[in-house]
Steps between C-alpha positions, in 0.01 A plus 500: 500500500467369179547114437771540247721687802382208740790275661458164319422202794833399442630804609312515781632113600848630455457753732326294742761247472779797589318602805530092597906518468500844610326381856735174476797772445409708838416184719829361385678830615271523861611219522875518499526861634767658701358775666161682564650767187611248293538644152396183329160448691412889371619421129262147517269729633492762233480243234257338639328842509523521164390166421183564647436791372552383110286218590200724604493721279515224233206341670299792526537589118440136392254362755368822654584342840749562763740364786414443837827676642672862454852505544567901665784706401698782617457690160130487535584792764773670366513750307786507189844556654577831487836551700805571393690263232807508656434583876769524735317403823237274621244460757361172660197486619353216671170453705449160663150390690477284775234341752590461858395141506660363788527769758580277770819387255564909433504508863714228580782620251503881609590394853766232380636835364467699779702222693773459290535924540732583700361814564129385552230754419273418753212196488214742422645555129454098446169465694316666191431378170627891332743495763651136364486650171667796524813272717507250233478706169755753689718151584505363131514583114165540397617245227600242772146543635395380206691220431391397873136618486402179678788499777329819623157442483374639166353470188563629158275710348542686163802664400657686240880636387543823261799589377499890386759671288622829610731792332687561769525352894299662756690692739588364853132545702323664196204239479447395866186702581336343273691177322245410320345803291742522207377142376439613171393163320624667180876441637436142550727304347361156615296348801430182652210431638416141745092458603266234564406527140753345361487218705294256234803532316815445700336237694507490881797513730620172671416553850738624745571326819522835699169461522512189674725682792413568885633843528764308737645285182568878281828535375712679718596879427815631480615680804755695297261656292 
């Protein structure tokens, strides 16, 4: 690059100086959140993004030199949307990972379950880690499980939400062989990803006094579930 199409220094402070009240912006926003999808927390977080990425490229062409962090996004892996522009359905896909980190926890809440059945489905199913799983995933909304990760034992791993457009809905049973093979990441709309990575910039969580509980002090289920 030639030094008459070089950012000036100044430039380069300015931008520097928007990442600072960008990062104030998104701590400010973590910090008063309402939810674990809060929309304000992703717009912080996308100008933030932005920021950053000014401010390195600014860097580079001035000072030849570069920042220490790298700020992923989901358009680095998606290809240009090229679904419909006014589609009439929509598909939701969403793949959460988790660690068994507790099993004796897992455990302990599978047979709470299988207590409060009135049914009962035998103590073999609970005696087993898959066999806890399966009771406890068939028991609740896979989106309570993950508001109460702890309660049952496990830890979040990465996860990630894609909303696809469609022409038309699927027919009744059409996709169930395989749910997952139409995810054409041309049709996604928008996604929203949670890892580990982003962790340097939303700061830690507070910890959570589940983790503090004897499996005798969990909250009691619902028998009327």
């Amino acid at each position: 690059m030639s030094d008459a199409a070089q950012p000036t220094a100044a430039e380069v402070r300015a931008a520097a100086e928007a990442v600072k009240t960008a990062l104030d912006r998104h701590l400010a926003a973590v910090e008063r959140r309402t939810g674990e999808d809060d929309p304000g927390v992703y717009e912080a977080f996308n100008e933030l993004a932005a920021a950053a990425e000014v401010y390195d490229e600014l860097l580079y062409d001035r000072y030849d030199e570069v920042t220490p962090f790298e700020i992923p996004g989901a358009e680095d892996s998606l290809p240009p949307y090229g679904g419909p522009e006014e589609p009439h359905a929509l598909s939701v896909l969403i793949r959460r990972d988790y660690a068994v980190a507790e099993p004796q926890r897992l455990l302990a809440q599978a047979r709470r379950v299988e207590a409060a059945d009135d049914e009962g489905v035998g103590a073999a199913v609970s005696d087993t880690v898959h066999g806890a799983l399966g009771m406890l995933f068939g028991e609740f909304e896979a989106d309570e499980i993950a508001s109460r990760h702890k309660e049952f034992g496990l830890e979040e791993g990465d996860s990630t939400l894609w909303v696809l457009a469609a022409e038309e809905p699927a027919e009744p049973g059409e996709w169930l062989e395989a749910p997952f093979e139409e995810a054409d990441p041309g049709r996604v709309v928008c996604r929203f990803d949670v890892s580990s990575v982003f962790d340097e910039l939303d700061g830690d969580d507070d910890g959570d006094l589940v983790d503090d509980l004897d499996d005798e002090e969990l909250e009691p289920l619902d028998a009327d579930r």
